[in-house]
C-alpha positions in Angstrom: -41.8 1.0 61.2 -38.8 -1.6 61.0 -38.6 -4.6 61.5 -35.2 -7.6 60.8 -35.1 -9.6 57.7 -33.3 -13.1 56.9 -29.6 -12.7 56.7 -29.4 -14.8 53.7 -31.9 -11.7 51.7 -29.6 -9.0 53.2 -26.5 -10.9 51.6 -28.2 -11.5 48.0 -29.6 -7.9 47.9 -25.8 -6.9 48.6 -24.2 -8.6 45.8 -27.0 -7.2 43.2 -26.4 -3.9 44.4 -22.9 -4.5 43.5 -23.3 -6.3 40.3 -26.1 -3.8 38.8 -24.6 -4.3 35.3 -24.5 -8.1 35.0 -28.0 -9.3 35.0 -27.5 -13.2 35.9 -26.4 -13.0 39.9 -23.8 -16.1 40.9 -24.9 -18.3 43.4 -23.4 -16.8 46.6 -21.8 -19.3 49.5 -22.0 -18.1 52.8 -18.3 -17.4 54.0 -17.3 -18.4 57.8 -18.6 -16.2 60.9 -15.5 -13.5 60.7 -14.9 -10.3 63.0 -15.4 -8.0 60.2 -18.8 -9.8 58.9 -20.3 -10.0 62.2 -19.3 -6.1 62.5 -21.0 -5.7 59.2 -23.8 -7.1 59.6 -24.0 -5.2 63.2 -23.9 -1.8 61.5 -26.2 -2.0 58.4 -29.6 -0.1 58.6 -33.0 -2.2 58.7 -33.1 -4.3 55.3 -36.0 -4.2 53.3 -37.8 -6.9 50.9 -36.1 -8.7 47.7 -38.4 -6.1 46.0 -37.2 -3.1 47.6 -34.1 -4.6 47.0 -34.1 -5.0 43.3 -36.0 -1.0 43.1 -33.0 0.4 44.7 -30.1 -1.4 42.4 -32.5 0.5 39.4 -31.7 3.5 41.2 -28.6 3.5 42.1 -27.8 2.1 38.6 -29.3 5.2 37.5 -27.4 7.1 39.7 -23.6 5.4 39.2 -24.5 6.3 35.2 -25.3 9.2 35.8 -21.8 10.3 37.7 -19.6 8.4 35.3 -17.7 11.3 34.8 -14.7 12.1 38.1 -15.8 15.6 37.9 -19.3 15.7 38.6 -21.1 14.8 41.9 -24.4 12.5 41.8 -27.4 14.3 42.6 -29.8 11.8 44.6 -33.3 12.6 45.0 -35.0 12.2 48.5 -37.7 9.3 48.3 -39.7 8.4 50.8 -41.8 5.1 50.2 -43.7 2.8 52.7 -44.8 -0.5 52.6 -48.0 0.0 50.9 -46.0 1.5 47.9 -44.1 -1.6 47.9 -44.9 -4.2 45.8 -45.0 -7.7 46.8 -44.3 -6.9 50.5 -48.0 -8.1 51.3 -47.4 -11.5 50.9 -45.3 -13.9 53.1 -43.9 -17.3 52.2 -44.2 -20.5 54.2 -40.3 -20.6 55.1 -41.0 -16.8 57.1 -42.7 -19.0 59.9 -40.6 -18.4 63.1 -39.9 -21.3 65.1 -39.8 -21.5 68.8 -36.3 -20.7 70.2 -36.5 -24.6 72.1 -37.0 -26.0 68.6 -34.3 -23.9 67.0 -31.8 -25.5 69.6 -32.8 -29.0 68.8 -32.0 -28.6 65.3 -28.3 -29.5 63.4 -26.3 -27.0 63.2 -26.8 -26.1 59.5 -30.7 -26.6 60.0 -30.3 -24.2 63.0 -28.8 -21.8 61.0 -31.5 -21.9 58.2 -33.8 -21.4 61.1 -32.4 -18.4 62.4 -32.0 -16.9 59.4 -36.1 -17.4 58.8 -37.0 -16.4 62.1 -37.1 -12.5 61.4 -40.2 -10.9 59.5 -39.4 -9.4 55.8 -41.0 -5.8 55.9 -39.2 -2.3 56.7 -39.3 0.7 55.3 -36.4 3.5 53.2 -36.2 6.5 55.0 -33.9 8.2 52.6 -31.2 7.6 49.9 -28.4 8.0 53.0 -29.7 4.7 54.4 -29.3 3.1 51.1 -26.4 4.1 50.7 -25.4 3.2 54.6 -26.2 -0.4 53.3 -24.5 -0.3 50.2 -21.4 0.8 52.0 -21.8 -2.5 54.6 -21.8 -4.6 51.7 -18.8 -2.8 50.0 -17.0 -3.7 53.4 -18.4 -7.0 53.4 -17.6 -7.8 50.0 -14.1 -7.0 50.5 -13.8 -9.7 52.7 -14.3 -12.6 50.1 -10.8 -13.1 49.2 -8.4 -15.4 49.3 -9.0 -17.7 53.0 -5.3 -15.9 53.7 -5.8 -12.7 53.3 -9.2 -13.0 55.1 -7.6 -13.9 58.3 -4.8 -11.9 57.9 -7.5 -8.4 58.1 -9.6 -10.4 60.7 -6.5 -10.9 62.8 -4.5 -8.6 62.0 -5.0 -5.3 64.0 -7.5 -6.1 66.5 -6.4 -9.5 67.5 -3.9 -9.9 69.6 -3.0 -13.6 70.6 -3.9 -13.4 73.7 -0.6 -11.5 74.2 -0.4 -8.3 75.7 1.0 -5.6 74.0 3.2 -4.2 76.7 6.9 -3.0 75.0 8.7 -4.2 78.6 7.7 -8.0 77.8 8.5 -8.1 74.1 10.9 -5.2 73.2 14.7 -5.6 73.1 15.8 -2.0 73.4 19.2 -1.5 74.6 19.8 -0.7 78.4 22.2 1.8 79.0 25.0 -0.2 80.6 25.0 -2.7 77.9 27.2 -1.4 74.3 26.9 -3.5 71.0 29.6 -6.2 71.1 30.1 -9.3 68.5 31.7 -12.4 69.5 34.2 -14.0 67.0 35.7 -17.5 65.9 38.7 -18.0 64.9 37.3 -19.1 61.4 35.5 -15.0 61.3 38.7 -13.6 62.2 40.6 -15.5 59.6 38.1 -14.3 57.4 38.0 -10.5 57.9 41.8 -10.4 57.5 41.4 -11.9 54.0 39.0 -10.2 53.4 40.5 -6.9 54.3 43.8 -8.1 52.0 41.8 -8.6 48.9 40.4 -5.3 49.2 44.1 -3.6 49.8 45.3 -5.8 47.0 42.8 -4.9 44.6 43.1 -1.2 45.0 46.7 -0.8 44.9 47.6 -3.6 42.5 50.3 -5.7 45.0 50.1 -9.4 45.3 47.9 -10.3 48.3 51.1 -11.8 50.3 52.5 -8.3 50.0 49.4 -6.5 51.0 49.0 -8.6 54.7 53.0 -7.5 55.2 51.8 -3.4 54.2 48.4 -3.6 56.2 50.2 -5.2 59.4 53.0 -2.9 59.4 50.1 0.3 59.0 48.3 -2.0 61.9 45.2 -2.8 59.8 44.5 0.4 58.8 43.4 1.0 55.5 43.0 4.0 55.2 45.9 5.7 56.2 47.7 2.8 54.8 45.9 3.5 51.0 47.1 7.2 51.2 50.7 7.1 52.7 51.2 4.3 49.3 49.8 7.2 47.2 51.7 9.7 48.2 54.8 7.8 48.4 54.8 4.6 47.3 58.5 3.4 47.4 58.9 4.5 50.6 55.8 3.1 52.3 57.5 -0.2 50.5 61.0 0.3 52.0 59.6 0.9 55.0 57.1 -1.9 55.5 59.9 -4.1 54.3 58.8 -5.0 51.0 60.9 -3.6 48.4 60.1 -2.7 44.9 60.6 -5.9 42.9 57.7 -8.2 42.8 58.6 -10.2 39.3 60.3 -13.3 40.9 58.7 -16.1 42.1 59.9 -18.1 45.4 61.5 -21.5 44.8 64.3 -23.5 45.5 67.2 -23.8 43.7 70.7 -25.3 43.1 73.5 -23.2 42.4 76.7 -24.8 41.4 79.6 -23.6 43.6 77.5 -22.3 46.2 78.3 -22.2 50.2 76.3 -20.9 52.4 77.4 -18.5 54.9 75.3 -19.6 58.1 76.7 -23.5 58.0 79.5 -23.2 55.5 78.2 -26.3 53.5 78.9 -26.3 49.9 77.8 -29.5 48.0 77.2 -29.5 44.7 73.2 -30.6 45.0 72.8 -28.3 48.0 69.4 -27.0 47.8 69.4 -23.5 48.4 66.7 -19.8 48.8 67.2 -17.0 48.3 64.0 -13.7 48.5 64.1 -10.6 47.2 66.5 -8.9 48.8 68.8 -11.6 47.2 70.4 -12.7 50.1 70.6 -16.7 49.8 71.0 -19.5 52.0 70.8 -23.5 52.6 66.9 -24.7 52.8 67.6 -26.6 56.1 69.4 -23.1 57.4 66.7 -21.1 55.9 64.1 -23.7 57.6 65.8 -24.1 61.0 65.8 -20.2 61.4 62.2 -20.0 60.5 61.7 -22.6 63.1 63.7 -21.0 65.7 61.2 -17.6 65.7 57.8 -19.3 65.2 57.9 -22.1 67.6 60.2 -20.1 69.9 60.1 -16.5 70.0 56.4 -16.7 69.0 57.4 -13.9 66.0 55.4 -14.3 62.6 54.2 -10.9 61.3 58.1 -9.3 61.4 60.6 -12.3 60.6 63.0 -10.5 59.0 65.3 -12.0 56.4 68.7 -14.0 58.1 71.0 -12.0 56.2 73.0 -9.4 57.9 71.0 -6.2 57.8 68.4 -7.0 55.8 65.1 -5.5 57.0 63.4 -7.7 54.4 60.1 -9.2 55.5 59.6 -13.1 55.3 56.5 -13.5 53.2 53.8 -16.4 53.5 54.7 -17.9 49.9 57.6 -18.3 51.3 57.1 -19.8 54.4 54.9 -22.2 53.0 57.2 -23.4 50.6 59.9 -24.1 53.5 58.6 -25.0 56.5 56.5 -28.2 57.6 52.9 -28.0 58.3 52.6 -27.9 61.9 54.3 -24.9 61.4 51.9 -23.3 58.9 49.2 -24.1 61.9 51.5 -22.6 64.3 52.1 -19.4 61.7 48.4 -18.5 61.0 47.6 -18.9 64.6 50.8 -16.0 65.8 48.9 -13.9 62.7 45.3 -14.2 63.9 46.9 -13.1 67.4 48.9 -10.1 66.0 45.8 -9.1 64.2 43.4 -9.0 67.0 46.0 -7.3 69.2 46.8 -4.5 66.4 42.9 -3.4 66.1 41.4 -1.5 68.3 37.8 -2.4 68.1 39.4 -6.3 68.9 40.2 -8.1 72.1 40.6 -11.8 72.9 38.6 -13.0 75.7 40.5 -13.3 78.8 39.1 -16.9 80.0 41.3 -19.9 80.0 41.7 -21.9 76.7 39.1 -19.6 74.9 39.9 -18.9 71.3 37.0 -16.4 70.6 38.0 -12.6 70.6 35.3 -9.7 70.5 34.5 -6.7 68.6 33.3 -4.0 70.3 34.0 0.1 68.5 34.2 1.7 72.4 37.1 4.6 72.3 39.7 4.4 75.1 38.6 8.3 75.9 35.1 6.7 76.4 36.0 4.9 79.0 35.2 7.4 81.7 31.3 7.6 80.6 30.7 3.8 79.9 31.7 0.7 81.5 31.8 -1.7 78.1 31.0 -4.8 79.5 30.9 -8.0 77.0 29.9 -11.8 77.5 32.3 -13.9 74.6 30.8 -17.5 73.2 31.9 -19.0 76.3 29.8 -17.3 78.4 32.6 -15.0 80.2 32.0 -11.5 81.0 34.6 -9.0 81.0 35.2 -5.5 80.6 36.3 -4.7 76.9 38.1 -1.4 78.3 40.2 -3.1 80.6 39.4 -7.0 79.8 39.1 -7.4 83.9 36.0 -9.9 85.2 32.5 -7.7 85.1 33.0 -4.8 87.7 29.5 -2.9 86.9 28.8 0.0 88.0 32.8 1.4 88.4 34.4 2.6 85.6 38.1 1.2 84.7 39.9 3.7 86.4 38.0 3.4 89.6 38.6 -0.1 90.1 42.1 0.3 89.1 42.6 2.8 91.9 40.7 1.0 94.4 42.6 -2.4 93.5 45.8 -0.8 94.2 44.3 0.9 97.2 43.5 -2.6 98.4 46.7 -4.2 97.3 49.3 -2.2 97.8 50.8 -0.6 102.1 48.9 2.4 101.9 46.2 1.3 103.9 49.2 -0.7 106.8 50.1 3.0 107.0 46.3 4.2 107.8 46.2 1.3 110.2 49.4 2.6 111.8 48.1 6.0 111.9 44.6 4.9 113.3 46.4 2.8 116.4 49.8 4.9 116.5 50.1 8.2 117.5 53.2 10.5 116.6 55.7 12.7 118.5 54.3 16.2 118.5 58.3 17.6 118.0 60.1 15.1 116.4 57.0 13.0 114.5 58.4 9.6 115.1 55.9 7.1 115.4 54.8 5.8 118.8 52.5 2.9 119.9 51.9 3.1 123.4 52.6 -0.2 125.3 51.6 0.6 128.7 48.4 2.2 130.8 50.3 5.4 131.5 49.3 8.6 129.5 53.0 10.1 130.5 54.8 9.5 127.1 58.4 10.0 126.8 59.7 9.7 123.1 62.6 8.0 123.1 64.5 9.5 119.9 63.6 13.4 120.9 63.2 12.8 125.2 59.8 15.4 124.5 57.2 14.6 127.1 53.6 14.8 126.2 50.5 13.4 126.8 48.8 10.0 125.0 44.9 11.8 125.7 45.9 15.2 124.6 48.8 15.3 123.1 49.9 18.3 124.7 52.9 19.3 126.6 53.1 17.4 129.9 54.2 19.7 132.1 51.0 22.0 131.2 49.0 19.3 133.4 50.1 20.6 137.0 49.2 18.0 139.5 46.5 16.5 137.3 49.5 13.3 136.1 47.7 10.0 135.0 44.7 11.8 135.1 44.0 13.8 132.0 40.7 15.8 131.7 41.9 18.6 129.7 41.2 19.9 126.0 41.2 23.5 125.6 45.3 24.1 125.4 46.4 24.5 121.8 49.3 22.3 122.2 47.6 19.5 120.9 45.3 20.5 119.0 46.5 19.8 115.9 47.6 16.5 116.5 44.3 15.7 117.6 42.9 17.1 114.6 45.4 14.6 112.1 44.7 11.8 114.2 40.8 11.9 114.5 41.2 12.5 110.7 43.1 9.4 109.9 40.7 7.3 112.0 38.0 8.7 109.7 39.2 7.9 107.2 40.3 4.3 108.0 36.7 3.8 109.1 35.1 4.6 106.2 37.7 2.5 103.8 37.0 -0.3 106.3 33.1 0.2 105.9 33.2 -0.4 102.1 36.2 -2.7 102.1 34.5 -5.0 104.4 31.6 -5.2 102.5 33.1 -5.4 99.3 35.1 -8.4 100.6 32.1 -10.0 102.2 30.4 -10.3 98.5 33.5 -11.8 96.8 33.8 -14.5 99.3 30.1 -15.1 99.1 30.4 -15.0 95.7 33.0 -17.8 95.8 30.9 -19.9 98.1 27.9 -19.4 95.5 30.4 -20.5 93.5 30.6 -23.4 94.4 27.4 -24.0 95.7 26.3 -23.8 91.7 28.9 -26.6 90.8 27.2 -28.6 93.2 24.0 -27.8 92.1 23.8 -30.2 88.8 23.8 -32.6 91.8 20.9 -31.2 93.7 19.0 -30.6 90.6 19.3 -34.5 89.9 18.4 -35.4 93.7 15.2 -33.0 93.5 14.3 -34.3 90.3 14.1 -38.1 91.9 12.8 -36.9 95.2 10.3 -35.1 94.1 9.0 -36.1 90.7 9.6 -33.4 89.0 11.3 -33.1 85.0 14.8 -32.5 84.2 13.0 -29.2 82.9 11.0 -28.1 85.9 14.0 -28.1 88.1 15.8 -25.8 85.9 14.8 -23.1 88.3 17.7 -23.9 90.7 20.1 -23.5 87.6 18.8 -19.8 87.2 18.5 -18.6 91.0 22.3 -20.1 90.8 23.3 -18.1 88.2 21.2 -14.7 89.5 23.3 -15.4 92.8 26.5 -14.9 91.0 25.4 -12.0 88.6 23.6 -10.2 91.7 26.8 -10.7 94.2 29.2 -9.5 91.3 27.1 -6.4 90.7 26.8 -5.5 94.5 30.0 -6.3 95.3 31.7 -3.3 93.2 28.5 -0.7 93.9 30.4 -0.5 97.7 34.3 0.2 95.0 32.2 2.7 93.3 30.1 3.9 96.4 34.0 5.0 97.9 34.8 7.1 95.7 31.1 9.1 95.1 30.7 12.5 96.7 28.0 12.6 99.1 24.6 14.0 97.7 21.1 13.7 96.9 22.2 11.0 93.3 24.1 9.3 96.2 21.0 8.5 98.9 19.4 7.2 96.0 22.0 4.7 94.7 22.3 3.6 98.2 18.1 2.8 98.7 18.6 0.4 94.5 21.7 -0.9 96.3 20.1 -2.0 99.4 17.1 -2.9 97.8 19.3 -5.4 95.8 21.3 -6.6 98.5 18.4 -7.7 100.4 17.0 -9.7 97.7 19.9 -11.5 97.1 20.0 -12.6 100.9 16.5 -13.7 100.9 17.2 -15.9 97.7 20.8 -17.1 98.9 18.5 -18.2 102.1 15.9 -20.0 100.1 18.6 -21.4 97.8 20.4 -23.1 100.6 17.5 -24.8 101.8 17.8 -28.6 102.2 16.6 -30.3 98.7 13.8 -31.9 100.3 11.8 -28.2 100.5 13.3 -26.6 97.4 10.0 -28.4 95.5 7.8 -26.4 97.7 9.6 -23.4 97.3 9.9 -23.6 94.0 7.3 -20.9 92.9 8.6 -18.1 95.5 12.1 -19.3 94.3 11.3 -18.0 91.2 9.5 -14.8 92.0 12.4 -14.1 94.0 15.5 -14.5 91.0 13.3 -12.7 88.5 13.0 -9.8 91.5 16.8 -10.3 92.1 17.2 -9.6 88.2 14.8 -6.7 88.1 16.7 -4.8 90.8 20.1 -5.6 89.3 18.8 -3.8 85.7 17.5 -0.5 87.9 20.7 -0.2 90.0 22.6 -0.8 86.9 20.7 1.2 84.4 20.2 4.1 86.5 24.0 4.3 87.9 25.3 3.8 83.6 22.6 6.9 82.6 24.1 9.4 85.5 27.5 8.0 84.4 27.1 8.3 80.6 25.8 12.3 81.2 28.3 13.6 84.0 25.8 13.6 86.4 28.1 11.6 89.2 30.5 14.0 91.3 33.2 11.5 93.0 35.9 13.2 95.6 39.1 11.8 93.7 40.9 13.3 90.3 40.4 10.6 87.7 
């Protein structure tokens, strides 16, 4: 027989069990409703009485003693007990009458609870030891919960609760795609401070004065490495080399000395100031200055100014240069450094937009550049290709567009056009255009007479002139064969080509259409009521135009040049699946700015489906890129 007790019994005969060996029990305060309480209390057995309660702790006081030691296992007893063993479970009290569930629901909330918790009868019954110890173990777990208010909601919402957030990786996670590669964008300022920081380093291991170790580490081209060893092997003549010298005791200032003429103006005054480096070769300050001058400002030079004096492969050092030359010229100075240091590493490119000053680092190999297209977006929102610092031509690798640029640049494809609509001379190959409805040709640099249908020999057609219905004389075969050949081909460039073209010019018109669209934004927002914030939609779909149109636009470059097979269907179904997206959205986009409010909702299932097709054509075409899996039907 069982039967519920009053929460606030269950709770008090918890604590005693765990306190069996302090005899006063603390007043215990009823925490908040938590997830792990309510599971708790969910999971314990039937209680029993306060007595039963208090006969148990003896026992299992009793039993804890007698397992003090690690090594030895308690030995419980099974008792079986009912309730007329029990004493004092006879009696009820006058706060164990149940109220109605009506009244209950008219009471306060702290009355209500009282009630509920007085609303269960106080008898049950032990079965065993195992459902005492059930209970003891829901009051461990309980227990464990009275902590700091912190750490109780950090287990009651910690692995179970979840925000109201999904858990799905493709909403929160930022794993890498495959066509994207890690890339940092630099300042000027970060540059500035990697080369000194690089200096100190060099300066500290091999002992030289900092000015001397940015003249060693730009002639080795920033690298250290090879630059450390080479000085250790042979350290005079890494010196000689780099332009240094061995003599590093003298410090650079100006001097006057007496009877003195320098040898570039042939002034000789007695208070002529005059400089002189290393290499001891000395000259006038405002000759010294003017030539320093002359290859900054003008010839742009700053990490190789060589000393003025004939043959001198002495290297002009920064002490020195600050000591003679003004201070628009120090600006001018560091700035030519900063540029020869990005340009000698590497892992360093400037970003090719105009007037940006930001330069990227990015560690993709020049021999990598046939599995990966490395494209980058600098601080000023630019994308480029790092490999060959051209605008964004995802999917084609660098060489690809480089051949099909030239391909579209350059007279080879006049000469496929004059092979398409020109036929030649079956004897003498001269080029002919026929300019007349007559089939009887008649070169006029060989006189060989042939037919324009057939090509073949014209007196092979009897009395069938201006008539031609033949095709099985070998004559002209084979310049059938060339000819239907070259039209092929022509056809298929023109295929791609025209479709290629078609997204760059609508790229240009989106172009435009997203300068103008700050304007429609601001004309939506007053025609229809809507915030600066809730129009930002057209500034997205404006910018998923452009992205989409790039993206398609070199898919029909790279297309050209794929061999035809199963990877190939496939890429075609992602690219037409793309393509038509971005036509419904350029449709929707160009709707007048009266309707873009109602449209706004399918305007924005339609850019994040524009997107989402643009990452699958992308990713899927980098994967089959990066392992070899693309077969193309040119050398490259």
């Amino acid at each position: 027989m069982t039967s519920l007790s009053a929460p606030k019994e269950r709770l008090n005969r918890r604590v005693e069990i765990h306190q069996v060996s302090t005899h006063t029990v603390p007043p215990f305060t009823t925490p908040p409703t938590t997830r792990k309480r309510k599971a708790a209390l969910a999971a314990s057995p039937t209680p029993t009485t306060a007595t039963q309660s208090r006969s148990r702790s003896r026992a299992a006081t009793a039993t804890e003693s007698s397992s003090a030691s690690p090594d030895t296992k308690p030995v419980r007893k099974r008792q079986k007990k009912t309730k007329a063993q029990l004493p004092g479970s006879g009696a009820e009290s006058d706060l164990d009458t149940p109220k109605s569930e009506k009244e209950v629901l008219e009471l306060p909330v702290e009355e209500r609870l009282k009630a509920t918790d007085l609303v269960t009868p106080a008898s049950t019954t032990m079965e065993s030891d195992d459902d005492f110890m059930s209970i003891a173990s829901s009051a461990d777990d309980f227990l464990g919960t009275q902590g700091s208010d912190d750490e109780s909601l950090g287990e009651d919402f910690g692995d179970d609760f979840d925000g109201g957030f999904s858990k799905d990786k493709d909403i929160f996670s930022n794993e890498q795609k495959p066509y994207e590669v890690d890339f940092k964008v630099l300042t000027p300022e970060d540059i500035e401070r990697e080369q000194n920081l690089q200096v100190n380093e060099v300066s500290s291991i091999l002992g030289l004065p900092p000015e001397s170790s940015a003249i060693l580490l730009r002639f080795g081209r920033w690298n250290r490495e090879k630059l450390i060893e080479s000085y250790m092997d042979h350290p005079d003549k890494t010196l000689e080399e780099a332009g240094l010298g061995t003599n590093f005791d003298t410090t650079p200032k100006t001097e006057v000395v007496p009877g003195f003429m320098c040898d570039i103006c042939c002034e000789d005054g007695d208070d002529l100031q005059t400089y002189a480096m290393r290499c001891g070769h000395r000259f006038c300050v405002d000759c010294y200055r003017h030539y320093l001058e002359q290859k900054i400002r003008e010839e742009g030079e700053a990490a190789r100014i060589q000393c003025p004096g004939n043959d001198c492969h002495m290297i002009v050092d920064s002490k020195t240069l600050n000591l003679l030359v003004t201070d628009d010229l120090k600006d001018r100075y560091r700035t030519l450094l900063m540029r020869t240091y990005v340009d000698d590493k590497e892992n360093l490119k400037w970003c090719p937009a105009p007037n940006c000053e930001y330069a990227v680092d990015c560690h993709v190999k020049q021999r990598e550049l046939q599995r990966i297209v490395p494209t980058v977006q600098c601080g000023c929102k630019h994308c480029f290709c790092f490999g060959c610092t051209l605008n964004d031509h995802q999917p084609a690798p660098c060489k690809l567009v480089k051949m099909w640029l030239q391909k579209c640049e350059d007279d080879s494809e006049t000469a496929n056009w004059i092979s398409a609509n020109t036929k030649e001379c079956p004897r003498c190959h001269s080029t002919i255009e026929k300019n007349g409805g007559c089939n009887h040709m008649t070169c006029r640099k060989c006189k060989h007479e042939f037919c324009w249908m057939c090509m073949g020999l014209w007196s092979e057609h009897g009395t069938s002139w201006y008539n031609c219905n033949r095709f099985e004389e070998k004559s002209g075969s084979e310049a059938r064969s060339e000819q239907a050949r070259s039209r092929a081909s022509l056809e298929r460039y023109l295929h791609y080509y025209n479709r290629y073209a078609n997204h760059e010019q609508s790229a240009k018109l989106d172009k435009d259409l997203y300068l103008k669209t700050e304007k429609k934004m601001t004309s939506l927002q007053s025609s229809s009521g809507l915030s600066w914030i809730e129009v930002q939609f057209l500034d997205t779909a404006s910018q998923a135009l452009q992205q989409c149109r790039q993206t398609l636009k070199w898919t029909y470059a790279f297309a050209y040049y794929l061999a035809r097979n199963n990877l190939t269907e496939i890429f075609e179904d992602n690219q037409k699946d793309l393509e038509m997206a971005v036509e419904n959205l350029s449709e929707m986009f160009d709707n007048p700015v009266a309707e873009l409010a109602r449209l706004k909702v399918d305007i924005l299932d339609k850019t994040a489906y524009c997107n989402k097709r643009r990452v699958i054509l992308l990713s899927d075409t980098a994967e089959n890129l990066k392992n070899g899996v693309w077969q193309f039907n040119v050398e490259w």
